[in-house]
DOKOLLO-140624 format. One line per 2 residues: number of its first residue (from 1); their letters; for each residue x, y, z of N, C-alpha, C. Coordinates in Angstrom, 3 decimals. Layout:
! residues N
NUM	A	X,Y,Z,X,Y,Z,X,Y,Z; ...
END
This chain:
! residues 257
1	XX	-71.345,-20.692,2.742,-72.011,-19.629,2.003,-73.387,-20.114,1.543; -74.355,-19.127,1.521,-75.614,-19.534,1.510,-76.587,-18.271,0.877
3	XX	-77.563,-18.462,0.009,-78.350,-17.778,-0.394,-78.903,-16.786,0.383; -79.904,-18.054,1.917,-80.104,-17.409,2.562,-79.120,-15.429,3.738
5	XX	-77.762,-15.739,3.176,-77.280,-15.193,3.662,-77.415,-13.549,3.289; -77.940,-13.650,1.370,-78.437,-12.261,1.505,-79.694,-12.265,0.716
7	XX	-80.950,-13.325,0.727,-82.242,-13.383,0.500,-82.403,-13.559,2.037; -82.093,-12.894,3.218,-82.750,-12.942,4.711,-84.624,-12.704,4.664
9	XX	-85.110,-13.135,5.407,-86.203,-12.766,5.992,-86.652,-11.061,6.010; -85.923,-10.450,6.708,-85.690,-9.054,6.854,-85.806,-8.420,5.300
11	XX	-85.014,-8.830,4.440,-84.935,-8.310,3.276,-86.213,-8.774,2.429; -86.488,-9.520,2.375,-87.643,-9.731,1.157,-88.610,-9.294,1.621
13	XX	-88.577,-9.492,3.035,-90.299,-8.459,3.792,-90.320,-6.772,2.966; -89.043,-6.836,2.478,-88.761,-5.164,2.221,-88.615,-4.949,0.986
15	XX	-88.980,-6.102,-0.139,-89.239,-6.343,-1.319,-90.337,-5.767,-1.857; -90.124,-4.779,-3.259,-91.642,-4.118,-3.690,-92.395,-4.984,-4.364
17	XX	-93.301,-5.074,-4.980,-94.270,-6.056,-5.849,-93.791,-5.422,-7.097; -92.975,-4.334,-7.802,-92.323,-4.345,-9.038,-91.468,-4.955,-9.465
19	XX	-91.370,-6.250,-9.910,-90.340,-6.877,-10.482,-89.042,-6.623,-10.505; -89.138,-5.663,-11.569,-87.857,-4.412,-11.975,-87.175,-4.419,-10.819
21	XX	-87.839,-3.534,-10.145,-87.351,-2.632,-9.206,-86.810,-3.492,-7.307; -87.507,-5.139,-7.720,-86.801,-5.699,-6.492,-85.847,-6.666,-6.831
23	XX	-86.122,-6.734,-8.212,-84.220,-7.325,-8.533,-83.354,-6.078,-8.494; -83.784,-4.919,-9.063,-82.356,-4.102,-9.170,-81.794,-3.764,-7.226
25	XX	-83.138,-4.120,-6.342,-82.821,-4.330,-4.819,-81.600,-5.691,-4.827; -82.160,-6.248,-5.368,-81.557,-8.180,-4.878,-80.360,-7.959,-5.363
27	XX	-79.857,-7.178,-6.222,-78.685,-6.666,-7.128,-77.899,-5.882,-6.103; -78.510,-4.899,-5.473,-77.535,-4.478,-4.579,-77.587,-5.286,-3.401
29	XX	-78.383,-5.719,-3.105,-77.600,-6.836,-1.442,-77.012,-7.604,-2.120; -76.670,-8.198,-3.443,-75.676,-9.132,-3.566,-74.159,-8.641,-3.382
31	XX	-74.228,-7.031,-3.987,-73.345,-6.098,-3.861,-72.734,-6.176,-2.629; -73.385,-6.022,-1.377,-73.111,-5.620,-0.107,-72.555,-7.084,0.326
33	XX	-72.862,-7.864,-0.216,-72.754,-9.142,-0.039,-71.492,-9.602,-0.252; -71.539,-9.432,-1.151,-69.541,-9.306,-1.737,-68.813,-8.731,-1.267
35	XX	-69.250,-7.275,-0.822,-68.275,-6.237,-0.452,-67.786,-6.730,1.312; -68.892,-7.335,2.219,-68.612,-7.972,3.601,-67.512,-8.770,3.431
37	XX	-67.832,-9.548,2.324,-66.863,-10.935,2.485,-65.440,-10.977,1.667; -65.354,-9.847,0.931,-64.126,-9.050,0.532,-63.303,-8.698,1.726
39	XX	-63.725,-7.973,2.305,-63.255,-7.403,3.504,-62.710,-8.704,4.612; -63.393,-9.918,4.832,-62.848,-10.669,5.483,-61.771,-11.579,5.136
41	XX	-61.924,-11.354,3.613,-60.383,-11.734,2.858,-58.950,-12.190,3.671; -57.927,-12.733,3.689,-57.045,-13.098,4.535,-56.186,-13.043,3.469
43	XX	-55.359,-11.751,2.953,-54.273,-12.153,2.121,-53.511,-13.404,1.700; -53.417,-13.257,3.091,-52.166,-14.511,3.734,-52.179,-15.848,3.793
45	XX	-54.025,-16.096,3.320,-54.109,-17.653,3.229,-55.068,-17.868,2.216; -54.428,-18.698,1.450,-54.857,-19.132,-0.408,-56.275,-19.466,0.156
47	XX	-56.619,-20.169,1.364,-58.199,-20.439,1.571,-58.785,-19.462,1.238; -58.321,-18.511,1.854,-59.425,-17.183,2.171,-59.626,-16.519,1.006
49	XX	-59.143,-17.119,-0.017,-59.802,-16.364,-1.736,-61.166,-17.490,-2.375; -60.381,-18.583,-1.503,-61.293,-19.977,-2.096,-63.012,-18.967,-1.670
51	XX	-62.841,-19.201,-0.065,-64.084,-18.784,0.247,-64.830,-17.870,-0.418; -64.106,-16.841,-0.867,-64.491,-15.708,-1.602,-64.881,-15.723,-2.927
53	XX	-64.265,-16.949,-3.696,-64.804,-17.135,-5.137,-66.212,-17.505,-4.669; -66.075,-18.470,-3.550,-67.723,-19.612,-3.059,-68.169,-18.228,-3.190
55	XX	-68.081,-16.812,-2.043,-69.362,-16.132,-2.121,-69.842,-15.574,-2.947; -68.864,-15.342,-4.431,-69.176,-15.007,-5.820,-70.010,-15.770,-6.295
57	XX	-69.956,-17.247,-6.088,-70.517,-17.728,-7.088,-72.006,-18.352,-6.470; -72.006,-17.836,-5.052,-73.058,-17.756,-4.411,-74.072,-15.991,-4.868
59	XX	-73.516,-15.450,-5.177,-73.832,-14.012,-5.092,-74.515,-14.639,-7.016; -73.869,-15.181,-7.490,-74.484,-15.153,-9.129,-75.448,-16.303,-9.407
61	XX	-75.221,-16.969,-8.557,-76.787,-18.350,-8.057,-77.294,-17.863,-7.731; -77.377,-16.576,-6.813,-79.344,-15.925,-6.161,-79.350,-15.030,-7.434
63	XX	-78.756,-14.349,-7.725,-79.168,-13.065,-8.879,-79.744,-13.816,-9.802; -79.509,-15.446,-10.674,-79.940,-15.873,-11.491,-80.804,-16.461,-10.899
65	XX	-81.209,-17.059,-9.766,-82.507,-17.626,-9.446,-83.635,-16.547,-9.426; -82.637,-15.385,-8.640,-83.981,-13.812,-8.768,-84.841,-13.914,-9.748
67	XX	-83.898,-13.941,-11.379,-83.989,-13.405,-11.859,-85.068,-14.580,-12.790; -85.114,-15.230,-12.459,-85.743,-16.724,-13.604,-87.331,-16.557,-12.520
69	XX	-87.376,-16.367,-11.217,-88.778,-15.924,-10.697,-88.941,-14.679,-11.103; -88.246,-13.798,-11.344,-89.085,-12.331,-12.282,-89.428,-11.957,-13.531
71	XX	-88.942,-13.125,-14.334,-88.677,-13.524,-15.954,-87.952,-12.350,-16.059; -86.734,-11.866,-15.172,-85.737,-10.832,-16.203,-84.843,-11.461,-17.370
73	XX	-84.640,-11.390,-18.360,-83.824,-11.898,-19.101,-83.038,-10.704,-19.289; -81.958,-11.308,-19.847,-81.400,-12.819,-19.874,-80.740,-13.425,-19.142
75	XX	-81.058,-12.858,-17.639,-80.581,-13.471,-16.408,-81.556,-14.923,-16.366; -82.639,-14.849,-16.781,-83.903,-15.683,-16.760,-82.998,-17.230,-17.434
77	XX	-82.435,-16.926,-18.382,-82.225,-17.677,-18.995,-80.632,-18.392,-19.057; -80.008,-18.121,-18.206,-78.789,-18.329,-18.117,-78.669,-19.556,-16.864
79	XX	-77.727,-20.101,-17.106,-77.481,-21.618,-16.224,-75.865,-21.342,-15.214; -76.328,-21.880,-14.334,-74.940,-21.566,-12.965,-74.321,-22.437,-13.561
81	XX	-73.471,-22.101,-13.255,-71.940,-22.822,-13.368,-71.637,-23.747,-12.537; -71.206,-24.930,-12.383,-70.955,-25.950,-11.310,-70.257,-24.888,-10.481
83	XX	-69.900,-25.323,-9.094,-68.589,-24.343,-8.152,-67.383,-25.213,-8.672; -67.381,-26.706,-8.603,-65.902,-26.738,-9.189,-65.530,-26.056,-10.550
85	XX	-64.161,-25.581,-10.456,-63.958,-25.142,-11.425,-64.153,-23.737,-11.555; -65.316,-22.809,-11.172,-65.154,-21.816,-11.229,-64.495,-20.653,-9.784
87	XX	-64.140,-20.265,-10.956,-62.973,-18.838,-10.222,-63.060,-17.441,-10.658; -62.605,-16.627,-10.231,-63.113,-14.877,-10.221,-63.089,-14.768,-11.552
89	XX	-61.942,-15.007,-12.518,-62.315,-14.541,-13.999,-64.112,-15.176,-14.401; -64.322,-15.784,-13.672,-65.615,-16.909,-14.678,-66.945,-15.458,-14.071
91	XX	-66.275,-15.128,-12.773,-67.269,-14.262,-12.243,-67.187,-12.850,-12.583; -65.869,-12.643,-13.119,-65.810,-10.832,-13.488,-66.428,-10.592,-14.704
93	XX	-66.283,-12.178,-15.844,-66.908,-11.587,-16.881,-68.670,-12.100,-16.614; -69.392,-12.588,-15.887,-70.558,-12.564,-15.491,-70.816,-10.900,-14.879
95	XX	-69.848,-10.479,-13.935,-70.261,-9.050,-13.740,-70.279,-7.666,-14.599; -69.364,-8.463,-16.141,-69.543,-7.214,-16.805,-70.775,-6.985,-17.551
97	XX	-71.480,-8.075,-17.912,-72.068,-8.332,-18.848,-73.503,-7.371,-17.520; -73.425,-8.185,-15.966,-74.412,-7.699,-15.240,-74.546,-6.244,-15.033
99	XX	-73.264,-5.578,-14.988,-73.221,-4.503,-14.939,-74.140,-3.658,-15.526; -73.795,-3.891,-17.532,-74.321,-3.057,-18.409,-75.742,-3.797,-18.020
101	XX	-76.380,-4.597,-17.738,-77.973,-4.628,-17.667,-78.340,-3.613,-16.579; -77.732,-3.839,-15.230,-77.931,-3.307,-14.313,-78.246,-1.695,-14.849
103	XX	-77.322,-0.869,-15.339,-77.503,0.723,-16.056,-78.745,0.717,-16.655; -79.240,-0.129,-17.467,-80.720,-0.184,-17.914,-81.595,-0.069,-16.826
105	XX	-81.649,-1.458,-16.315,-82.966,-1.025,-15.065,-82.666,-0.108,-14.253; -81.427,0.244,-14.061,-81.289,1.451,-12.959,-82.164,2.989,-13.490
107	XX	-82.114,2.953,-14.751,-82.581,4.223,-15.637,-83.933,3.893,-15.854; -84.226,2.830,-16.007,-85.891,2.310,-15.995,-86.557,2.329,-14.855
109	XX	-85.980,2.385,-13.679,-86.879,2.237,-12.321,-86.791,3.998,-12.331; -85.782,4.417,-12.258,-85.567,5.964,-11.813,-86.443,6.707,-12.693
111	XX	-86.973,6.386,-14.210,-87.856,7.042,-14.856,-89.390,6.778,-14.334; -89.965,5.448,-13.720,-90.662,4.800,-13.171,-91.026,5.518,-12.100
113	XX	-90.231,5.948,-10.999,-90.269,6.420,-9.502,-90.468,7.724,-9.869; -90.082,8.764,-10.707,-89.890,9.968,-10.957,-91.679,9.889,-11.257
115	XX	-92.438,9.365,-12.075,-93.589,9.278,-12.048,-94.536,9.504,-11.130; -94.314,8.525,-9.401,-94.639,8.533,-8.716,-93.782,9.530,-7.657
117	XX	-93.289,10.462,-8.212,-92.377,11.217,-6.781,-93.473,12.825,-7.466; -93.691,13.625,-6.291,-94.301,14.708,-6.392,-93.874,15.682,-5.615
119	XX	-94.214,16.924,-5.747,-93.579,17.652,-4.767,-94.844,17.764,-3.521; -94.647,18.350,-2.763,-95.467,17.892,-1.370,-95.511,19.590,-0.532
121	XX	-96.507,20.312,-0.836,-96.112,21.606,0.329,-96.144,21.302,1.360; -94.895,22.031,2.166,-94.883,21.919,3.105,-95.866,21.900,4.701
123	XX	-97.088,22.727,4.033,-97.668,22.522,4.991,-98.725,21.523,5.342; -98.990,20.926,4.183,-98.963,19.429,3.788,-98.259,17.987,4.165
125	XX	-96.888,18.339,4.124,-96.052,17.366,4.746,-96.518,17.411,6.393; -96.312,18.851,6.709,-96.671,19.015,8.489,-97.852,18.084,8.998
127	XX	-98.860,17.941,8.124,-100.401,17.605,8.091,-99.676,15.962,8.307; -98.674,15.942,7.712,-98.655,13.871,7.691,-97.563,14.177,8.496
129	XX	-96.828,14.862,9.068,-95.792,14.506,10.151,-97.218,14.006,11.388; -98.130,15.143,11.426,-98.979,15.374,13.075,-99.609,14.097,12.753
131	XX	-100.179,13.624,11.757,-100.482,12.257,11.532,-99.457,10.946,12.410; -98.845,11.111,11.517,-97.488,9.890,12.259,-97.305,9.879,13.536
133	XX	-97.147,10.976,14.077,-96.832,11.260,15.466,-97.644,10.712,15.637; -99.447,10.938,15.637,-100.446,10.395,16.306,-100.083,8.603,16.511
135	XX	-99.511,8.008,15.143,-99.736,6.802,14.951,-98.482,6.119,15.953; -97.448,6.989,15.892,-96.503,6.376,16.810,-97.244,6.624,18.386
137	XX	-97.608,7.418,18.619,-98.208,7.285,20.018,-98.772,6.828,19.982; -100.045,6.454,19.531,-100.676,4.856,19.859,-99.857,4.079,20.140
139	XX	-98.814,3.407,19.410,-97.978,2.424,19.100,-97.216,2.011,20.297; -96.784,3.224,20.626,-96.313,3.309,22.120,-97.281,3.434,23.168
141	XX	-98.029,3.615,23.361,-99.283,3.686,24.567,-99.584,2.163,24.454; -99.762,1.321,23.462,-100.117,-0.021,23.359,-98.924,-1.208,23.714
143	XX	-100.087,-2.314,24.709,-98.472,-3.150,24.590,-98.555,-4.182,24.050; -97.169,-4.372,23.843,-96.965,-5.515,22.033,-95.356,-5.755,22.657
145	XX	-95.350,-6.705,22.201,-93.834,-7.602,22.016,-92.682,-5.908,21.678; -91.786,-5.973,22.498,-90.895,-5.010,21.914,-90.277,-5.177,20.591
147	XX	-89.965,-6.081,20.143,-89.485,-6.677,18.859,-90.464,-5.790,17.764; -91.689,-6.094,17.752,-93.306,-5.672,17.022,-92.697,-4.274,17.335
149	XX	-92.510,-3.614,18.252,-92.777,-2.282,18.557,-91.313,-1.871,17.730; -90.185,-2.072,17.793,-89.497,-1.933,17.004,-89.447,-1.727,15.095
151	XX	-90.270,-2.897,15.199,-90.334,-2.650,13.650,-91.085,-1.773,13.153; -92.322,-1.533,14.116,-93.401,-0.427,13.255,-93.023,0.731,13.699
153	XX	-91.679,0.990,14.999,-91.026,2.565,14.843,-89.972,2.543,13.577; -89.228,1.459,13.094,-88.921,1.611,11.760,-89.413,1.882,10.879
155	XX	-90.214,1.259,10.220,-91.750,1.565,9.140,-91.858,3.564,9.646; -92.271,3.831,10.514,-92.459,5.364,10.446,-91.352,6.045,10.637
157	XX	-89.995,5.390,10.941,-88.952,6.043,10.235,-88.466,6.473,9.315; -88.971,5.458,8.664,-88.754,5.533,6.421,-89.580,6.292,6.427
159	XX	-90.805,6.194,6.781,-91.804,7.555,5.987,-91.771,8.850,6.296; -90.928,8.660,7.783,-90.420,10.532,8.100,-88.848,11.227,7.254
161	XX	-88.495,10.137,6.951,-87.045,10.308,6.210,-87.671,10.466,4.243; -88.311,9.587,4.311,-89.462,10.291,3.140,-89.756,11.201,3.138
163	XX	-90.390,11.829,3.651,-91.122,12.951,4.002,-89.966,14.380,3.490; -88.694,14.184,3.948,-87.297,14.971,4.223,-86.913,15.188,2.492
165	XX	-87.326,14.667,1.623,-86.815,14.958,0.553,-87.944,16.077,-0.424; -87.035,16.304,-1.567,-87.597,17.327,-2.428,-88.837,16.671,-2.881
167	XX	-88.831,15.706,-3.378,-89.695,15.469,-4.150,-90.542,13.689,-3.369; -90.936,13.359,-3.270,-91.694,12.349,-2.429,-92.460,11.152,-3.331
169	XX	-91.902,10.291,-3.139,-92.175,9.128,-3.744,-93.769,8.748,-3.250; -95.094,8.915,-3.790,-96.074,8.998,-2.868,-96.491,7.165,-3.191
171	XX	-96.344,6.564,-3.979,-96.888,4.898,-3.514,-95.722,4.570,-3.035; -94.638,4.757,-2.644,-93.723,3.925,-1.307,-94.538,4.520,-0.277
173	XX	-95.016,6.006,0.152,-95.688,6.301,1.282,-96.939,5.355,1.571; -97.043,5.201,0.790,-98.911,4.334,0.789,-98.438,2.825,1.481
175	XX	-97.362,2.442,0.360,-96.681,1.381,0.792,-96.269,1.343,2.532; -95.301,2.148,2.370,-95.302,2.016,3.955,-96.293,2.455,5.316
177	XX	-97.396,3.197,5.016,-98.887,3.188,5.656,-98.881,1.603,5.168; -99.154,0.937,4.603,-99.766,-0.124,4.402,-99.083,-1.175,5.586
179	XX	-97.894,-1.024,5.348,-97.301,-2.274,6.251,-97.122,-1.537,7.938; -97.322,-0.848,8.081,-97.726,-0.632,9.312,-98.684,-0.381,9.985
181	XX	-99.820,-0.468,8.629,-100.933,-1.038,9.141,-101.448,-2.952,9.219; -100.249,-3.220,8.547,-100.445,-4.569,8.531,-99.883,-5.343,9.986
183	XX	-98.783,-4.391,10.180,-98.158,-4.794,11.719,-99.233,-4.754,12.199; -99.832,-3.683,12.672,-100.259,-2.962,13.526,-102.112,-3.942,14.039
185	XX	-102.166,-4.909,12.578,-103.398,-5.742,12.738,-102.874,-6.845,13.471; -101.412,-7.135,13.708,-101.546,-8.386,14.947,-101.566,-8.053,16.283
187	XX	-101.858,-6.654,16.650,-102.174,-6.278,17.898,-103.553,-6.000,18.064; -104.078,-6.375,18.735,-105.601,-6.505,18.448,-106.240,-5.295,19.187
189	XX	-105.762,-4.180,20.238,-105.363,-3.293,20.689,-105.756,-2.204,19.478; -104.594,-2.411,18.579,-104.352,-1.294,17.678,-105.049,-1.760,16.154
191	XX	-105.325,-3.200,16.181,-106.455,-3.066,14.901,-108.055,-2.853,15.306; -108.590,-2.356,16.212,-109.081,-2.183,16.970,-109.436,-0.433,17.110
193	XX	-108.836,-0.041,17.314,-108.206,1.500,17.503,-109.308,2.242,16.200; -110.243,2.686,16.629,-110.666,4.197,16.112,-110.096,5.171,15.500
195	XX	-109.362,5.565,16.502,-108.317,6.408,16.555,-107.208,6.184,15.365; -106.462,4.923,14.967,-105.834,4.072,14.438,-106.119,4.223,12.926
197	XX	-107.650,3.793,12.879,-107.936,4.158,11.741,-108.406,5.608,10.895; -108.463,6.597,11.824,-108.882,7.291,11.468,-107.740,8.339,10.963
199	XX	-106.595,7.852,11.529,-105.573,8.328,11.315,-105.169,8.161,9.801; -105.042,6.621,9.753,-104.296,6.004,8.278,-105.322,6.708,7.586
201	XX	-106.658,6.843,7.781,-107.326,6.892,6.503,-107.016,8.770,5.790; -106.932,9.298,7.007,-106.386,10.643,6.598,-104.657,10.755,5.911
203	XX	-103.937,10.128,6.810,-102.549,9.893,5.197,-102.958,9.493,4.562; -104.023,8.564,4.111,-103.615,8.066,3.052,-104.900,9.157,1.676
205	XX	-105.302,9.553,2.204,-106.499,10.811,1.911,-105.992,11.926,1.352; -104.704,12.293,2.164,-103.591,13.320,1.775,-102.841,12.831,0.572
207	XX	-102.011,11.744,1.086,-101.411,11.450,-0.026,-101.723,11.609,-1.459; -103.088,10.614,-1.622,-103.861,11.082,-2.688,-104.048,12.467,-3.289
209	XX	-104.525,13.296,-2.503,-104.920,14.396,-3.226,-103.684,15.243,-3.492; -102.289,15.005,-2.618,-100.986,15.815,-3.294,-101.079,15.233,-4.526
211	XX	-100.916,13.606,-4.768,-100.934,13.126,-5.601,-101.663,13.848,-7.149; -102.934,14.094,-7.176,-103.726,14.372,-7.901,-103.238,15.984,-8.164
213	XX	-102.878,16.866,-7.606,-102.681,18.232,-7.194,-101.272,18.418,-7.919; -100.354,17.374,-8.074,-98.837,17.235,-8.666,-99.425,16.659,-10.310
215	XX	-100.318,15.818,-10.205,-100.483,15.876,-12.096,-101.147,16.930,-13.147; -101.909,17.573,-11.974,-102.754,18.550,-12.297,-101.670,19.434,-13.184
217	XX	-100.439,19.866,-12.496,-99.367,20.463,-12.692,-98.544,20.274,-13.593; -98.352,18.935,-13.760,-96.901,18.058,-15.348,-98.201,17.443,-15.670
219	XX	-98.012,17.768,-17.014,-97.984,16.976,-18.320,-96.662,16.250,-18.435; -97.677,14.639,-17.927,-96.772,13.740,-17.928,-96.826,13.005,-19.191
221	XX	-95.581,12.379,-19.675,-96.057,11.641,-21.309,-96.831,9.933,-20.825; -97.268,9.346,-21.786,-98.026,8.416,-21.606,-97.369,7.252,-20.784
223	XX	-97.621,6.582,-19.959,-96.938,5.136,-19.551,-96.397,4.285,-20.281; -95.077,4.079,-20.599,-94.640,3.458,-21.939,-94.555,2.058,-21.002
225	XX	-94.450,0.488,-21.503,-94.252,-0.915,-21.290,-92.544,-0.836,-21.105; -92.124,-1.587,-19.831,-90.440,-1.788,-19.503,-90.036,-1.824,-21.509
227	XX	-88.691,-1.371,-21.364,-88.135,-1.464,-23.131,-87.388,-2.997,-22.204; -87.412,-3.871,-23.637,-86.343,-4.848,-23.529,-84.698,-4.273,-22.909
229	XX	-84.042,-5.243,-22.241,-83.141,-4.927,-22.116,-81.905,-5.878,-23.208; -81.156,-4.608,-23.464,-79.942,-5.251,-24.597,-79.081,-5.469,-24.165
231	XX	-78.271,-6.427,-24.926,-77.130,-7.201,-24.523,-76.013,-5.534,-24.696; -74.737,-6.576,-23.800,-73.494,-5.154,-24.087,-73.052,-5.654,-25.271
233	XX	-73.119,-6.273,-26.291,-71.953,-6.262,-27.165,-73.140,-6.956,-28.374; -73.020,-6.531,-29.594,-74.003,-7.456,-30.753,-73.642,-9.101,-30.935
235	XX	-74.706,-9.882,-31.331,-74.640,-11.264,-31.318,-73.368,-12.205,-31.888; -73.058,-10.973,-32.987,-72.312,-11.723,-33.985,-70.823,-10.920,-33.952
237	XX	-70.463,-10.400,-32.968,-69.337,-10.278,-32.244,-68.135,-10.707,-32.246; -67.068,-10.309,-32.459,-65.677,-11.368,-32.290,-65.486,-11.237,-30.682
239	XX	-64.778,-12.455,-30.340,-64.361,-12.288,-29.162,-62.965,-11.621,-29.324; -62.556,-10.878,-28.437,-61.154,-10.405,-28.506,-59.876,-11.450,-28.735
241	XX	-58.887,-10.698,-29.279,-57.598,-11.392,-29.216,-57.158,-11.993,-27.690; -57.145,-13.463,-27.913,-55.701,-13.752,-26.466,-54.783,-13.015,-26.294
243	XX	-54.358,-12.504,-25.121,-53.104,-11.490,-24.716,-51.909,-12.928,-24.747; -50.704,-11.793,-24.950,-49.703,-13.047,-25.083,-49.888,-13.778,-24.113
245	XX	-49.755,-15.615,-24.208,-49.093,-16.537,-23.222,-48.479,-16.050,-22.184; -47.396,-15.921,-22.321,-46.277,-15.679,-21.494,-46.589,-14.358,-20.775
247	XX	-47.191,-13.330,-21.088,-47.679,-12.231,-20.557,-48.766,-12.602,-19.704; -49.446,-12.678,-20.208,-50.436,-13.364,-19.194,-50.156,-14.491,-17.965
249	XX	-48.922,-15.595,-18.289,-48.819,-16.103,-17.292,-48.009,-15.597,-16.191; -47.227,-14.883,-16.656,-46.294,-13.176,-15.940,-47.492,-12.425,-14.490
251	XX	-48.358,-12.495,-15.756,-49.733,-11.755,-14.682,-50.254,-12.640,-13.915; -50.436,-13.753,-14.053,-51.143,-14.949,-13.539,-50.972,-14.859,-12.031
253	XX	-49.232,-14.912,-12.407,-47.994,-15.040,-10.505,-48.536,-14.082,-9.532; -48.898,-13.341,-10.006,-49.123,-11.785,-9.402,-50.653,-11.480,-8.804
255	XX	-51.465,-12.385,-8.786,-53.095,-12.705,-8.642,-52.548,-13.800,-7.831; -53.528,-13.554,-6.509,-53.521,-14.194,-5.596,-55.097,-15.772,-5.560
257	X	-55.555,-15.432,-7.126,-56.758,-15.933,-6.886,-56.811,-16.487,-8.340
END
């Protein structure tokens, strides 16, 4: 088990420059992360839980390393646990505590994005579909490594599946014009291209002015600073009662882990 296994290459290329908002990402591939290696579980052999605590406690070593390069606290500030020794209880109550943070930034990015999401007339959107099209046909008329050509028909996949919703996130659009114009500069072909540019510069021309055309409209309230995030439970807290001994070790038999 390995960090790299869900900080891939692939994924951090797909990382936003909002803090917030690419841990509460790193938060769900750890998710997905768990949920794979759940699934490969082996009832039937005491190893196959071992492995599975490892990818827990692999899954709470990247979230806290995330989180100490984004200064989130109080993930920032919290120390891994050796692997000997730890086991799923050490990790369920690390996930409760992650949980209730997680509901914060989840409500903090979604108030964040709602900022930047606008509505888009439709005949407007049409204006950046005939755009795209243009840009994918270049893309395809030009030759480039199929691999290259792959990724920048992805990139204008997201922004046509963008495009498909009510309301339109317009700096992920910019964002993703951006990185496919960034592909698109190691082909010398298509950084090159007239055509190429004359294209991006019109999405991104549009974008803008929906942009401007959607505030015109809400009275939006002022940009407030991220709120701290609070702990789930106050400092000075009791910890709960021990459940009986014997009850608990009753339950113990019955956990495979």
């Amino acid at each position: 088990m390995s960090v790299t296994e869900i900080l891939t290459e692939e994924f951090l290329a797909e990382l936003p420059d909002d803090s917030r908002a690419a841990f509460g990402m790193v938060l769900r591939r750890a998710d997905t992360y768990l949920a794979e290696a759940l699934q490969a579980v082996d009832e039937t052999e005491n190893s196959s839980w071992y492995v599975y605590e490892t990818a827990q406690h692999t899954a709470m070593n990247t979230i806290i390393a995330v989180a100490k390069r984004y200064a989130i606290r109080p993930f920032a500030d919290m120390a891994v646990p050796p692997r000997r020794g730890f086991g799923a209880q050490d990790f369920a109550e690390f996930k409760v505590d992650l949980d209730h943070y997680t509901a914060q930034l989840l409500l903090d990015n979604s108030i964040r994005s709602k900022r930047d999401a606008v509505v888009i007339e439709p005949k407007v959107k049409d204006r950046l579909r005939q755009h795209v099209y243009g840009i994918k046909t270049l893309i395809d008329q030009t030759e480039m490594p199929e691999p290259r050509r792959a990724v920048l028909h992805k990139r204008i996949a997201d922004f046509e599946a963008a495009l498909e919703r009510p309301r339109v996130n317009v700096v992920m659009l910019a964002g993703v014009i951006v990185t496919i114009l960034a592909g698109a500069a190691n082909v010398a072909q298509l950084a090159d291209s007239p055509a190429m540019q004359k294209l991006v510069a019109n999405i991104m021309t549009t974008i803008g002015e929906a942009k401007a055309i959607d505030e015109e409209k809400r009275e939006l309230p002022p940009v407030q600073p991220p709120q701290p995030l609070l702990p789930p439970r106050p400092a000075d807290a009791k910890p709960p009662k021990e459940r009986d001994g014997a009850f608990a070790a009753d339950l113990d038999d019955d956990i495979p882990f």
